[in-house]
Backbone as JSON Lines, residues from 0, in Angstrom:
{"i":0,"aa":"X","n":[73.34,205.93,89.82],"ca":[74.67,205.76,90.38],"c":[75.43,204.77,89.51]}
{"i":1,"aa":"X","n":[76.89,204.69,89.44],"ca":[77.38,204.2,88.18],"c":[78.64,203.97,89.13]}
{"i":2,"aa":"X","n":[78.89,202.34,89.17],"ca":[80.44,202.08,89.98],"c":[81.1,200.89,88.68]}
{"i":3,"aa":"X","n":[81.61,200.92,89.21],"ca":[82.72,199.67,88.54],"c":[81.87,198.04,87.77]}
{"i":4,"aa":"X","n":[81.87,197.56,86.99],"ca":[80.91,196.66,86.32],"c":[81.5,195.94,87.96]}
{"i":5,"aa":"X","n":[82.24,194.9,88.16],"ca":[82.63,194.11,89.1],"c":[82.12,194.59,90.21]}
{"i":6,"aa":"X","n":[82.13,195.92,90.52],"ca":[81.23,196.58,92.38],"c":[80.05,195.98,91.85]}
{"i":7,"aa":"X","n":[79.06,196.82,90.63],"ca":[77.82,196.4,91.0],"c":[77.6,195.38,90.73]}
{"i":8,"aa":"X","n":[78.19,193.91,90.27],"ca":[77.83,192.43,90.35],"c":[77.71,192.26,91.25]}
{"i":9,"aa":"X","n":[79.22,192.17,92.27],"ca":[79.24,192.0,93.69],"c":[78.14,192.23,94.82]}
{"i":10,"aa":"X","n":[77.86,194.02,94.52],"ca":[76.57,194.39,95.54],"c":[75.2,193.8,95.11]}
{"i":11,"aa":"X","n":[75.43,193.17,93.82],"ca":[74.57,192.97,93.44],"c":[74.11,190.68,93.98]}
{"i":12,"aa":"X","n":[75.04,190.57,93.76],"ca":[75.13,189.28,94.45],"c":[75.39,189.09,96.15]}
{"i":13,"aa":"X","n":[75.55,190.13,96.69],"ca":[75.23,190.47,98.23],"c":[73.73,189.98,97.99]}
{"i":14,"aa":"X","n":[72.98,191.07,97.61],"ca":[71.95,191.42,97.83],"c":[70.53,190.23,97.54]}
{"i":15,"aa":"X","n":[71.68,189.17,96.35],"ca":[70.5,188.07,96.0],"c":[70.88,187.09,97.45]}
{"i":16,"aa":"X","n":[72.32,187.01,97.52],"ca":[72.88,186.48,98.67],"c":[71.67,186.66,100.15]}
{"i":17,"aa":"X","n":[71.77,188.08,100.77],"ca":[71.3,188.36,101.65],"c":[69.78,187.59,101.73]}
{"i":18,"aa":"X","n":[68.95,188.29,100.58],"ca":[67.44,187.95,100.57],"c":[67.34,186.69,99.97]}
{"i":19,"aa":"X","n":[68.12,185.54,100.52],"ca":[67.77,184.15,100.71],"c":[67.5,183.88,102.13]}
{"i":20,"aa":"X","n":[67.73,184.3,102.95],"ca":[67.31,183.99,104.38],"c":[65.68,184.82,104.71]}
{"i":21,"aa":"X","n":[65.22,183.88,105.62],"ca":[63.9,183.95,106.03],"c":[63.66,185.12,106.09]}
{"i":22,"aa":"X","n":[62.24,185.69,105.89],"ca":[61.64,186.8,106.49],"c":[62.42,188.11,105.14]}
{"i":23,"aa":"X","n":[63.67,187.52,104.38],"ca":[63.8,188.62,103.57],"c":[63.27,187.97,102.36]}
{"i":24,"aa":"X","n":[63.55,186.09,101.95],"ca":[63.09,185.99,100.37],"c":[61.91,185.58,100.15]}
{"i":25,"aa":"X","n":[61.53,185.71,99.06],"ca":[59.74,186.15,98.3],"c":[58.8,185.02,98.89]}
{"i":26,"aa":"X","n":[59.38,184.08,99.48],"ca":[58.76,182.91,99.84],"c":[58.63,183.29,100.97]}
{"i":27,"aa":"X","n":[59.89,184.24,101.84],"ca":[59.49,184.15,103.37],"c":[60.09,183.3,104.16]}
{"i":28,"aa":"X","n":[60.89,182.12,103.46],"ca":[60.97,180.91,103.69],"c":[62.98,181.03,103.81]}
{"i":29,"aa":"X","n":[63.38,180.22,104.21],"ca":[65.21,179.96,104.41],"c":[65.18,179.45,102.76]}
{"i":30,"aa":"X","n":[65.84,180.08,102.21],"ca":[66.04,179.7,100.23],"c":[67.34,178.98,100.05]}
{"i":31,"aa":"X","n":[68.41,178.94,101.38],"ca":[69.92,178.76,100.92],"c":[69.97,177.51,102.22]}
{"i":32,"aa":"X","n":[69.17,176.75,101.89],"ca":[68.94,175.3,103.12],"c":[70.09,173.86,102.42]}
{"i":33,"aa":"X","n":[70.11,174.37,101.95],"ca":[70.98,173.21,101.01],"c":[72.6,173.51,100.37]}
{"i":34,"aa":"X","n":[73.37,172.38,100.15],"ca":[74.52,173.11,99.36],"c":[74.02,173.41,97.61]}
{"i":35,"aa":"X","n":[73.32,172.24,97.08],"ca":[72.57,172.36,95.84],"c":[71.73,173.51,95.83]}
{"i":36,"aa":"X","n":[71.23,174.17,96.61],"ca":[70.75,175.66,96.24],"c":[71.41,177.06,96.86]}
{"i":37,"aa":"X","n":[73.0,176.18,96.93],"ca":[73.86,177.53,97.33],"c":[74.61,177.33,95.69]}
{"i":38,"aa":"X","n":[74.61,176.23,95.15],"ca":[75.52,175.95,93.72],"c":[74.41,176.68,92.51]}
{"i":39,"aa":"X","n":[73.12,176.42,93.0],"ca":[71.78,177.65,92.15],"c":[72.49,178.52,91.8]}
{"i":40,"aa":"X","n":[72.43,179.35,93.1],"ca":[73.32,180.54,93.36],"c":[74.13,181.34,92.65]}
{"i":41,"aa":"X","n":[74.96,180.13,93.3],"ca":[76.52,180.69,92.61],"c":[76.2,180.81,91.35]}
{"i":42,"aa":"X","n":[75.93,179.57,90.37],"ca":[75.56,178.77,88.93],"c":[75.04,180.65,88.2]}
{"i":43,"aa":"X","n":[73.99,181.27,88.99],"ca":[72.51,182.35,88.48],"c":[73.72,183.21,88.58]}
{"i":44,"aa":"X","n":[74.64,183.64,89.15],"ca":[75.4,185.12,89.67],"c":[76.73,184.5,89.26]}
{"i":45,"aa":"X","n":[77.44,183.23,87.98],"ca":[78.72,183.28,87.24],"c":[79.97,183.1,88.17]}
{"i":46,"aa":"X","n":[80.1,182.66,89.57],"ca":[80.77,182.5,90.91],"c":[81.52,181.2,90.25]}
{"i":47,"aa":"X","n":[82.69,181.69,90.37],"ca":[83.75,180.86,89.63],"c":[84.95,180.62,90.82]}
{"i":48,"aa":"X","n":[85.51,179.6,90.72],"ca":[86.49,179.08,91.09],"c":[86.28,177.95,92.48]}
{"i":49,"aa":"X","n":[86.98,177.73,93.37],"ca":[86.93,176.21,94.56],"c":[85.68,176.41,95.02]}
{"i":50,"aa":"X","n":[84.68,175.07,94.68],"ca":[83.71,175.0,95.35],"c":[83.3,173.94,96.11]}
{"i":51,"aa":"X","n":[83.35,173.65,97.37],"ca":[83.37,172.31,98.04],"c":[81.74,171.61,97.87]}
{"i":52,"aa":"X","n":[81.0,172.46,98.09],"ca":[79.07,171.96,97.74],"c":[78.99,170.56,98.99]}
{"i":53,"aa":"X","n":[79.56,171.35,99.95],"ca":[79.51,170.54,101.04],"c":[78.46,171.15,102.12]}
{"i":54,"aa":"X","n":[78.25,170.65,103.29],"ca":[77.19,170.9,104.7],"c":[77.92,172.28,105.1]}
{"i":55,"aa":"X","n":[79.55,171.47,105.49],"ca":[80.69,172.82,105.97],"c":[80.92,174.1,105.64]}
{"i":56,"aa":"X","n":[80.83,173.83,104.18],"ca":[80.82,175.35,103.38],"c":[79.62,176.02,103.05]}
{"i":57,"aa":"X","n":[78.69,175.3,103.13],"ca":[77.34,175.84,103.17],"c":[76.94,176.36,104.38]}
{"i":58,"aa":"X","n":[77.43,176.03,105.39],"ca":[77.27,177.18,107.09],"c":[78.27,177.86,107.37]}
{"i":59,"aa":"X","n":[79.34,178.03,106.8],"ca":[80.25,179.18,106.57],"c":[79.73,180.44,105.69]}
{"i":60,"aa":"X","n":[78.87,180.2,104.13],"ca":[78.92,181.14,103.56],"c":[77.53,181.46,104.45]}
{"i":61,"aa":"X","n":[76.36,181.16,104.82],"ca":[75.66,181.28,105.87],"c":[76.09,182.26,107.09]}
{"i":62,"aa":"X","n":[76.95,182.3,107.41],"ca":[78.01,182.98,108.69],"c":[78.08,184.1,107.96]}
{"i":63,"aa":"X","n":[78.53,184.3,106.4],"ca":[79.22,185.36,105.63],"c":[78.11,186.35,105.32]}
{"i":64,"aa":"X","n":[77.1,185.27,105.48],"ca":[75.39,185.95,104.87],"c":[75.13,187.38,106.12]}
{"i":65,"aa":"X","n":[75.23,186.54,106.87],"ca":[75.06,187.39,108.44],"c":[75.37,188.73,108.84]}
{"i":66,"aa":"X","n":[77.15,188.52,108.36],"ca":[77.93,189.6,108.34],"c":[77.81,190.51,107.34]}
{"i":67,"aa":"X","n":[77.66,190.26,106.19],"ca":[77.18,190.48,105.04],"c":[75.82,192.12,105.17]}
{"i":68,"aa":"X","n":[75.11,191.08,105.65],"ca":[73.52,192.16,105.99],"c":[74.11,192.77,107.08]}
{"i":69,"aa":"X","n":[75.01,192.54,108.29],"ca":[75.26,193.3,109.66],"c":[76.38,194.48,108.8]}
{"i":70,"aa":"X","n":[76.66,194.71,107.62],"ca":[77.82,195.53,106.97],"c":[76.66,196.5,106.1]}
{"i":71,"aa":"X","n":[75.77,195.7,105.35],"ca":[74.8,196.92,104.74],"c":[74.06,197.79,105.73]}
{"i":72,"aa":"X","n":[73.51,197.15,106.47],"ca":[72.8,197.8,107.22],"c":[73.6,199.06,108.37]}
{"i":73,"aa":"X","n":[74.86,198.66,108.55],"ca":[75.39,199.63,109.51],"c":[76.2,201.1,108.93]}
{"i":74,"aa":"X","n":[76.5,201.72,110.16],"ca":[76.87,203.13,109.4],"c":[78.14,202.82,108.67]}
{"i":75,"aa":"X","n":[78.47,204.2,108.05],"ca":[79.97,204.26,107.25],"c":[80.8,204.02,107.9]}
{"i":76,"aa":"X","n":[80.97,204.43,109.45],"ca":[82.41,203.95,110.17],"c":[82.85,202.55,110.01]}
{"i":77,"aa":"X","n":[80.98,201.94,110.2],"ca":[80.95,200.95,111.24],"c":[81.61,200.26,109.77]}
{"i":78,"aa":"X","n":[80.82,200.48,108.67],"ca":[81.26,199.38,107.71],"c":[82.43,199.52,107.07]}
{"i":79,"aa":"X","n":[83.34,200.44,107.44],"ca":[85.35,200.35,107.29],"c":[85.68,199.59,108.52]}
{"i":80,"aa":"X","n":[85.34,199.78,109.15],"ca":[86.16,198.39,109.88],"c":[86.04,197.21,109.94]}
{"i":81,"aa":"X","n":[84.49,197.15,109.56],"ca":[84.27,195.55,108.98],"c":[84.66,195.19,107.64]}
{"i":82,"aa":"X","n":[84.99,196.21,106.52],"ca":[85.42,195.43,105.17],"c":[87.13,195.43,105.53]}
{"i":83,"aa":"X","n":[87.6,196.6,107.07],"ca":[88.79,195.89,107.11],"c":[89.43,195.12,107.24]}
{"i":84,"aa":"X","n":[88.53,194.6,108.62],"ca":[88.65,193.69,109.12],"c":[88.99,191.69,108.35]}
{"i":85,"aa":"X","n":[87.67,192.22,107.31],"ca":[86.96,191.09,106.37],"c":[88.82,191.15,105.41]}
{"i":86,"aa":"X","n":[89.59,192.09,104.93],"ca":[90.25,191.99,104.32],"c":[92.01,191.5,104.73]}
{"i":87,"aa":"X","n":[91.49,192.16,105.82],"ca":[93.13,191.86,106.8],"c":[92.82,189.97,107.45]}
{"i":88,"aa":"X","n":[91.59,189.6,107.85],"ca":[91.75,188.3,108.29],"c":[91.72,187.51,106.82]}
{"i":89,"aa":"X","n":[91.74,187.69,105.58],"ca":[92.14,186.94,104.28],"c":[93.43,186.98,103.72]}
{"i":90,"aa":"X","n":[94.09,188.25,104.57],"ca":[95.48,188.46,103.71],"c":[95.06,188.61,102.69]}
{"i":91,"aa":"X","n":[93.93,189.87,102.05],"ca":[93.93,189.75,100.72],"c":[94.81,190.75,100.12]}
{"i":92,"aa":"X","n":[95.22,190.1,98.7],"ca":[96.11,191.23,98.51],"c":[95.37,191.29,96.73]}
{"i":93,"aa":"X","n":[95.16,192.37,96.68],"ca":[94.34,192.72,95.24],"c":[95.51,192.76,93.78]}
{"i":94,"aa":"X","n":[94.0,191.82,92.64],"ca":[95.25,191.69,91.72],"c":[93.82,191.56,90.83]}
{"i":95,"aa":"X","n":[94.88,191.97,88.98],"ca":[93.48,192.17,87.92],"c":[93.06,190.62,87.66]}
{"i":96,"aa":"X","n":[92.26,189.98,86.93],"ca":[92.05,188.47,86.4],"c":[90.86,189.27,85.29]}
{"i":97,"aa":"X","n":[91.16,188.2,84.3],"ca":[90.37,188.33,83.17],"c":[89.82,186.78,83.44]}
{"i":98,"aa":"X","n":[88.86,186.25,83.29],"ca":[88.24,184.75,83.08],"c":[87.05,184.63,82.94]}
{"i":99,"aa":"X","n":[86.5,183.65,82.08],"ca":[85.17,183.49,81.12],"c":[84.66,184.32,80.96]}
{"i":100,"aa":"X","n":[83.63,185.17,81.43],"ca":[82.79,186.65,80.27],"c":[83.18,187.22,80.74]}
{"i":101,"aa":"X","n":[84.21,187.38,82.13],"ca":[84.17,188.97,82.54],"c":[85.79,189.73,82.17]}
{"i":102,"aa":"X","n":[85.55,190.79,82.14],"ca":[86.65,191.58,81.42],"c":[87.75,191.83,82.91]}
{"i":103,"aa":"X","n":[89.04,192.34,82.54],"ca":[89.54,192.99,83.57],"c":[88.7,193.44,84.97]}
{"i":104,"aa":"X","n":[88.72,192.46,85.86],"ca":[88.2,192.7,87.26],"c":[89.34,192.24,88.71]}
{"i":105,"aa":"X","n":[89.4,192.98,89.79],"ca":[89.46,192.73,90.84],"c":[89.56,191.64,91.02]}
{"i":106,"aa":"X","n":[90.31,190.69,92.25],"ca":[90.12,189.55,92.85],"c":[91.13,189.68,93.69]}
{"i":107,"aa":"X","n":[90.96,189.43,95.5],"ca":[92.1,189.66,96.37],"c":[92.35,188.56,96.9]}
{"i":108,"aa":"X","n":[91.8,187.18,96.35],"ca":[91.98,186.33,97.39],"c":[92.69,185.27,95.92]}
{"i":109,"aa":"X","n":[93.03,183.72,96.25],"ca":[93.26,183.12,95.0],"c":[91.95,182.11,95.3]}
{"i":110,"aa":"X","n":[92.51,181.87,93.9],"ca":[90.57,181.03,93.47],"c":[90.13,180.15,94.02]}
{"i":111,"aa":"X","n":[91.5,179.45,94.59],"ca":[91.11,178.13,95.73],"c":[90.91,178.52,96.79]}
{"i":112,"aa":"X","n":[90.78,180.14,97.22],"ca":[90.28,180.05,98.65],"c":[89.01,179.65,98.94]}
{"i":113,"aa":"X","n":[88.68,179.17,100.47],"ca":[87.48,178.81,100.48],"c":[86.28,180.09,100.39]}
{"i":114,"aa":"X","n":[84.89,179.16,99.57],"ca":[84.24,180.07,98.88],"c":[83.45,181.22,99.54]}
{"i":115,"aa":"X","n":[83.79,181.1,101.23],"ca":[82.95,182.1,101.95],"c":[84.03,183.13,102.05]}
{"i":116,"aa":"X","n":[85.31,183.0,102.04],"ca":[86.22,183.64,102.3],"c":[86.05,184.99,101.02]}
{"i":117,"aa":"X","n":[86.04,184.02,99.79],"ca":[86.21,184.85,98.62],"c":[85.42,185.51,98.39]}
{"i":118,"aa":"X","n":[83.89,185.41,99.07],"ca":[82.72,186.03,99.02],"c":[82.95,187.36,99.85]}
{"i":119,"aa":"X","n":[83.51,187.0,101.06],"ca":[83.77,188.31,102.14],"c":[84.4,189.04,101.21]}
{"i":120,"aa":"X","n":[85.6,188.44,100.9],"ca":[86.94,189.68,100.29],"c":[86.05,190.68,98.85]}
{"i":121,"aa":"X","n":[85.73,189.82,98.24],"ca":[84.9,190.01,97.08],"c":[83.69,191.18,97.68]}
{"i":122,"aa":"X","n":[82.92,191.14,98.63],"ca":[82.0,192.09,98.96],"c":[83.03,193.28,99.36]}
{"i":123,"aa":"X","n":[83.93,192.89,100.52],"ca":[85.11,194.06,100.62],"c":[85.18,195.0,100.01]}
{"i":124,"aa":"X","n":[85.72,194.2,98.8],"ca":[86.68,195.19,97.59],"c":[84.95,196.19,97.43]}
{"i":125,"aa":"X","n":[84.31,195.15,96.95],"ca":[83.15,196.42,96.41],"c":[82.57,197.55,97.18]}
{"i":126,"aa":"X","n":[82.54,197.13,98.94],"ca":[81.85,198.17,99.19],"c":[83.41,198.93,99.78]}
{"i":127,"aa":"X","n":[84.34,198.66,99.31],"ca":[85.61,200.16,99.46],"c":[84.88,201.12,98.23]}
{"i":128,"aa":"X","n":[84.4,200.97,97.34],"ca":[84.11,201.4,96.12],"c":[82.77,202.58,96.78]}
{"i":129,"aa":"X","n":[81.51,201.51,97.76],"ca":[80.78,202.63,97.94],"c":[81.11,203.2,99.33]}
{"i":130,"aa":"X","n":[81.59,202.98,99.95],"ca":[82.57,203.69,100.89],"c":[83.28,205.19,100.32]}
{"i":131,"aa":"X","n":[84.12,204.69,99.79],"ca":[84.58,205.85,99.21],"c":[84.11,207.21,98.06]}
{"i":132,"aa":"X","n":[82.92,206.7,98.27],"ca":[82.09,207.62,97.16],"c":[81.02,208.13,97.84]}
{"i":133,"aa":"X","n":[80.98,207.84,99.3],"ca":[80.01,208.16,100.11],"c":[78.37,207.86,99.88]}
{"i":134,"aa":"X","n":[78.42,206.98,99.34],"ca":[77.18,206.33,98.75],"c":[76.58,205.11,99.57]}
{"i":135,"aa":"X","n":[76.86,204.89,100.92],"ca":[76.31,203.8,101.99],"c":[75.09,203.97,101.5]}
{"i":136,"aa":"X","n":[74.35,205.11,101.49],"ca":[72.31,205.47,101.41],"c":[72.22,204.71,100.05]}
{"i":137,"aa":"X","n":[73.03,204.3,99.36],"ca":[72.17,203.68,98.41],"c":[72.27,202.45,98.47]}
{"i":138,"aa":"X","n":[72.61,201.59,99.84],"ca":[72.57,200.03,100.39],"c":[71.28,200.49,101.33]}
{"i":139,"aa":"X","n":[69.79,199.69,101.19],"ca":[69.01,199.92,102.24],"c":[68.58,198.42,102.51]}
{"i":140,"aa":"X","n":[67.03,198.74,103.39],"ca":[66.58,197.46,103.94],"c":[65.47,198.02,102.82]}
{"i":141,"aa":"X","n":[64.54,197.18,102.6],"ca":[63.11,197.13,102.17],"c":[62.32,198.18,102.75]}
{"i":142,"aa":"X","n":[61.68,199.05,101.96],"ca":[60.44,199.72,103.02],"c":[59.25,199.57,103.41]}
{"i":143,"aa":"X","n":[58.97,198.19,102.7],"ca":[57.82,197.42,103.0],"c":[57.96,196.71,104.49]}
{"i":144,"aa":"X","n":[56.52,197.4,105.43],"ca":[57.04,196.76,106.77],"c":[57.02,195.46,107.27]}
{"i":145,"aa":"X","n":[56.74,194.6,106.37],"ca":[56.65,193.48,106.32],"c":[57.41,192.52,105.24]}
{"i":146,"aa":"X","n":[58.71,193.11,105.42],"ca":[59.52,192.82,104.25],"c":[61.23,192.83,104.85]}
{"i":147,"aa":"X","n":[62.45,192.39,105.45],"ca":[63.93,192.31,105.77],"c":[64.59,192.7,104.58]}
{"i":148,"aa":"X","n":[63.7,192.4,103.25],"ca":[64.97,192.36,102.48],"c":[65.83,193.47,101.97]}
{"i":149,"aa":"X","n":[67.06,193.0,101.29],"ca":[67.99,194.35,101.11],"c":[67.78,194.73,99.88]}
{"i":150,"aa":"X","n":[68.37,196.21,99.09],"ca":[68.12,196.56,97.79],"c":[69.25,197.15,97.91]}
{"i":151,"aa":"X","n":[69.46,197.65,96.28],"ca":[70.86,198.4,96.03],"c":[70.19,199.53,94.94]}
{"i":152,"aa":"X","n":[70.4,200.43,95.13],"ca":[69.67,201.31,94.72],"c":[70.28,202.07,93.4]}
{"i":153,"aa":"X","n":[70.62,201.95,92.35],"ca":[71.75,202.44,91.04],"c":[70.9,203.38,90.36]}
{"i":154,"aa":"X","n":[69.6,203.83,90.77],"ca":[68.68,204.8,89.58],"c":[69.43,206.32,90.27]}
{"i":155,"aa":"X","n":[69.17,206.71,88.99],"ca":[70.15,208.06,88.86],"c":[69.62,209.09,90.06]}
{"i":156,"aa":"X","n":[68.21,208.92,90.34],"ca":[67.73,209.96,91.75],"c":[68.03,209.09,93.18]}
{"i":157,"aa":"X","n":[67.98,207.84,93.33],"ca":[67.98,207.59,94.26],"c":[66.84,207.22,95.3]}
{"i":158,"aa":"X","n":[66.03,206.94,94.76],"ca":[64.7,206.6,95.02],"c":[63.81,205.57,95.41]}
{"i":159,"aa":"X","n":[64.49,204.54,94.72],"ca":[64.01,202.81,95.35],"c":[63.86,202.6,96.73]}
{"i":160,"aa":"X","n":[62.33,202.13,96.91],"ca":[62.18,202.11,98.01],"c":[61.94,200.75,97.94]}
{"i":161,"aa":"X","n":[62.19,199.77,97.59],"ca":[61.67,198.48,97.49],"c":[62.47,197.62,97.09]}
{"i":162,"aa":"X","n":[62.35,196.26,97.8],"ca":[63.85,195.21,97.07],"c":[62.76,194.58,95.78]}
{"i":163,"aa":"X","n":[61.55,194.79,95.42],"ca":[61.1,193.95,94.0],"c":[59.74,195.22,94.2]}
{"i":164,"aa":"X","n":[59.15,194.48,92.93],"ca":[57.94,195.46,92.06],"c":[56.79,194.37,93.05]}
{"i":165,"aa":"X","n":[57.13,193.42,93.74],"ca":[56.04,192.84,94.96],"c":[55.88,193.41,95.52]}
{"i":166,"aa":"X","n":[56.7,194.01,96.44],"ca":[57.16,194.63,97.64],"c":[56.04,195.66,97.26]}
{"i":167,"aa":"X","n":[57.03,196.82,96.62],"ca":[56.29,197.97,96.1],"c":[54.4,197.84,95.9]}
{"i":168,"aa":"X","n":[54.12,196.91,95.16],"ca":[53.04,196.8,94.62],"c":[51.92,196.52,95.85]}
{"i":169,"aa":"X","n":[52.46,195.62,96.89],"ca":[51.65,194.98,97.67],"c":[51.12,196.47,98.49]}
{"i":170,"aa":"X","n":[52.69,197.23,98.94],"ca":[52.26,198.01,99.72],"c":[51.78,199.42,98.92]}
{"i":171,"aa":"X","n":[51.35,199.28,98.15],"ca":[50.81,200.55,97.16],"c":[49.16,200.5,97.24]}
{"i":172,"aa":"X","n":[49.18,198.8,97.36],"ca":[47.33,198.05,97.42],"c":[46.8,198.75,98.53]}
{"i":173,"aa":"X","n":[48.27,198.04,99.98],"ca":[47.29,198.36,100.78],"c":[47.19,199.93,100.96]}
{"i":174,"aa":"X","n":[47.74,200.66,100.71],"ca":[47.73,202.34,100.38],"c":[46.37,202.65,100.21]}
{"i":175,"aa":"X","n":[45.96,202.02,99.11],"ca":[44.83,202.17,98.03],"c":[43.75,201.58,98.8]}
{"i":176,"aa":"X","n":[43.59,200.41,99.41],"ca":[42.64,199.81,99.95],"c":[42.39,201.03,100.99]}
{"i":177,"aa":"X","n":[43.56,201.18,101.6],"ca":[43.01,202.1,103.56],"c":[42.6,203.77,102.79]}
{"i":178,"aa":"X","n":[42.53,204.27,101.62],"ca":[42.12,205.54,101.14],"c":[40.56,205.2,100.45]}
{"i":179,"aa":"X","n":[40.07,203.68,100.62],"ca":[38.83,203.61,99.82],"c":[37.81,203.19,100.85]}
């Protein structure tokens, strides 16, 4: 599957986004407990512009995390009215920006909005992209049953069943173990 360089960053920074909370990241463990490992974050995935690296804004984008996974996981209706919703309470109004490596991209909010805000609008814009291409099935959960986390699925069949080669691997063992 092949969207816009800016969609698949975005879904793609959902998705590191999402599987920081318990029970989805590799530890198992809450990964986004701090504002210094929400600035990780941002720092690993190029997240540019107002960043407070405060308690406040760190349980806001937390809030965004929430909604975030409650938008992948739900159907196509469900998730147009939530990226509407997400877009009409920002007043975003979409415009191009060129700044540091990235080329001509999207941005509906301005740079000083606050950073959970810009995160919503920012996931928005991208999943209008798989919205409109009818491509929700390629946002899943993990199929490891002992696994929350999310994946984004871009291989040309559509096939990923796993948010990492752990996931996959662990449950391939125990495959292998219960056939021996």
């Amino acid at each position: 599957m092949h969207f816009a360089p800016d969609t698949s960053d975005t879904l793609e920074f959902v998705v590191a986004l999402c599987n920081t909370s318990a029970g989805a990241s590799r530890s198992g463990l809450e990964e986004l407990s701090s504002p210094a490992a929400l600035t990780a974050l941002l720092v690993l995935h190029s997240y540019s512009g107002r960043f407070d690296r405060d308690k406040s804004e760190l349980l806001d984008v937390l809030a965004t995390r929430s909604l975030l996974r409650s938008v992948w996981t739900s159907s196509r209706d469900a998730a147009v009215a939530s990226v509407n919703k997400m877009l009409r309470d920002a007043a975003a109004l979409p415009y191009l920006l060129k700044h540091d490596h990235f080329d001509w991209h999207l941005h509906a909010t301005p740079v000083d909005a606050p950073l959970a805000e810009r995160i919503r609008v920012e996931a928005a814009m991208a999943l209008i992209d798989v919205i409109r291409s009818d491509e929700m099935g390629r946002m899943r959960v993990c199929a490891a049953p002992d696994c929350d986390g999310l994946l984004l699925d871009l291989s040309r069949n559509g096939s990923k069943q796993y948010c990492s080669v752990r996931c996959g691997n662990r449950v391939n063992q125990v495959a292998w173990r219960g056939r021996a």
